[in-house]
C-alpha positions in Angstrom: 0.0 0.0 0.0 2.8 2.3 0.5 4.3 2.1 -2.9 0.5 2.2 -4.0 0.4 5.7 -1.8 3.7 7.0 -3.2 3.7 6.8 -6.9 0.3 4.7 -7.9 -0.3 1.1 -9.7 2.9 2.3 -11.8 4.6 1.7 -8.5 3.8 -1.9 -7.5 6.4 -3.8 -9.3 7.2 -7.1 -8.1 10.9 -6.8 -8.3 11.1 -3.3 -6.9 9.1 -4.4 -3.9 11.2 -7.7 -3.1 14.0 -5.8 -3.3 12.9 -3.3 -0.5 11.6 -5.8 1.4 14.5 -7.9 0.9 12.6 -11.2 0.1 13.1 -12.9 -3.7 10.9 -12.7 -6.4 10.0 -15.7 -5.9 8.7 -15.0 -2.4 6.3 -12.8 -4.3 4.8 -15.4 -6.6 4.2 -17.9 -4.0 2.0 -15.6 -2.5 0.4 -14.2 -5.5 0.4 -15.6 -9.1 1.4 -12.4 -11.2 1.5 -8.3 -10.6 -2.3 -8.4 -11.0 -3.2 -10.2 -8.1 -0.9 -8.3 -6.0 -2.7 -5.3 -7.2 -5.8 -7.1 -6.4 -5.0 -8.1 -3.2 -3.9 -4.2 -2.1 -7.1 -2.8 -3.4 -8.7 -6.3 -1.2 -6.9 -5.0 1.8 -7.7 -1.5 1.3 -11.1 -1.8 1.5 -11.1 -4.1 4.4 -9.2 -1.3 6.3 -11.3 1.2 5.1 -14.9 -0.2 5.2 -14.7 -3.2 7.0 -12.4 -2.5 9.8 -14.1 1.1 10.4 -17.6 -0.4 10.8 -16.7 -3.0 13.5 -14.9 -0.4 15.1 -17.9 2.2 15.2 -20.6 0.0 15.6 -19.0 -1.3 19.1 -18.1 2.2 20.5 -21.5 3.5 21.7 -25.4 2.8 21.0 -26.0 6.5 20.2 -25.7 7.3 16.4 -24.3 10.5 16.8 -21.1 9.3 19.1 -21.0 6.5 16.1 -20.4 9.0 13.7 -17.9 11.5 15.7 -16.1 8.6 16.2 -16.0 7.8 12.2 -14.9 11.3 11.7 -12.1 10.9 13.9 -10.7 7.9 12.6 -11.2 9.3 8.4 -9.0 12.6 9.9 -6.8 10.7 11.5 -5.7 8.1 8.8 -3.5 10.0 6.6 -1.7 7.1 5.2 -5.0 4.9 3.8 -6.1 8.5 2.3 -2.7 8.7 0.3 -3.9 5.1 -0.9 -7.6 6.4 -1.9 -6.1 8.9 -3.8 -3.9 6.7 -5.8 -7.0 4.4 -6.4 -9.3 7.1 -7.4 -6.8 8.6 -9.5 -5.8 5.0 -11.1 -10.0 4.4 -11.5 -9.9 7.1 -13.8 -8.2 4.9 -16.2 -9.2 1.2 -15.4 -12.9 0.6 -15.6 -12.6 -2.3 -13.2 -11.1 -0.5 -10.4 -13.8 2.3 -11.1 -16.3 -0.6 -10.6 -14.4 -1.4 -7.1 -14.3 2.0 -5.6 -17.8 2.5 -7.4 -18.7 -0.6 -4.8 -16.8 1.1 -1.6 -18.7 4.5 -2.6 -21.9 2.7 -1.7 -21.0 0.6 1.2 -19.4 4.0 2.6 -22.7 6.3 1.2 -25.0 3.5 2.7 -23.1 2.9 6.8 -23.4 6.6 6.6 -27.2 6.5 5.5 -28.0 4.2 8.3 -26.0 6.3 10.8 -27.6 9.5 10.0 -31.4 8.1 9.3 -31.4 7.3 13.0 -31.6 10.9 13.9 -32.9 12.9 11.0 -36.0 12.0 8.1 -34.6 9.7 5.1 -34.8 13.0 3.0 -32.2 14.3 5.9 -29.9 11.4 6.0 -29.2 11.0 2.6 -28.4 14.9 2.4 -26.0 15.0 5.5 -24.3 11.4 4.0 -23.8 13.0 0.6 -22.5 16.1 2.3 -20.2 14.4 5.3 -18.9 12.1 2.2 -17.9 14.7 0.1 -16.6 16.3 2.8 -14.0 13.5 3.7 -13.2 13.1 0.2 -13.3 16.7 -1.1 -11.7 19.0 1.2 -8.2 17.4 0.4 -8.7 18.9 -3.3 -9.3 22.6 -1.9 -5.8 24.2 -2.2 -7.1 27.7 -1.1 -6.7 28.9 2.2 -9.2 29.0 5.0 -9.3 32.5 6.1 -8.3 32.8 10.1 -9.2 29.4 10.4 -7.4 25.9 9.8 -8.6 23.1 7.7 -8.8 20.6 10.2 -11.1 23.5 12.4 -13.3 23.9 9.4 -14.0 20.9 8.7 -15.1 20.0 12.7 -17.0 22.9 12.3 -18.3 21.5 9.1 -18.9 17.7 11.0 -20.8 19.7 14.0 -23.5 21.2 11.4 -23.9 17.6 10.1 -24.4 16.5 13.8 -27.0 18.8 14.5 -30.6 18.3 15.4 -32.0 20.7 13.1 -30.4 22.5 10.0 -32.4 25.8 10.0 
């Protein structure tokens, strides 16, 4: 995932990798049969990290939705490192229609945890707007290169996530 991070597909070569890991290339292909299934199996990983992972760990830290979701928001700001990875697959899904059709599947499971987080406070109507925005938000505000007035990103965006948390929107 790190050479992922750092320089995209174009960087996950077998040879380079056993060599900074300083196993043999054929270390690699007992594990996986070609550069494609190593691929595949980062991109397997990924999402487990980022999907699977996430939800066990929110779902067991408290009963109230809103806590559930603070808690989400903390762990998408504070994992820098799979967001370098998400870049590089978004980026490489531009070009490969079957990775578009993976993250495609990780936009929903993501759109729809978020859905059923937000639908236990607010109408369906509600929940779908705030997962939209909250989504975009996690996604987005590391394309905005302007600056943020007197304010930090990271304090714009809680103050961003604390809107989405509240009861009304008036």
């Amino acid at each position: 995932m790190d050479a992922l991070a750092a320089g995209g597909p174009e960087a996950v070569r077998i040879e380079a990798l056993a060599k900074d890991l300083g196993v043999s290339k054929g270390g690699f292909y007992w594990h996986f049969d070609d550069r494609q299934a190593l691929l595949g199996e980062t991109f397997d990983a990924w999402e487990r990290a980022v999907i699977d992972d996430v939800i066990v760990s929110v779902e067991g830290a408290s009963e109230d939705p809103r806590a559930r979701l603070r808690r989400l928001f903390a762990m998408a700001s504070g994992a820098k490192e799979l967001f370098a990875v998400e870049l590089a697959l978004r980026d490489w899904s531009r070009r490969d229609p079957a990775i578009a059709k993976r993250l495609r599947r990780v936009d929903d499971r993501r759109m729809e945890f978020l859905r059923s987080l937000f639908g236990q406070f607010c109408s369906e109507e509600d929940a779908e707007a705030r997962a939209m925005l909250a989504y975009t938000l996690f996604i987005g505000s590391y394309f905005v290169a302007g600056g943020h007035g007197k304010r930090r990103r990271a304090e714009l965006v809680q103050l961003a996530l604390d809107r989405l948390l509240a009861e009304r929107w008036d």
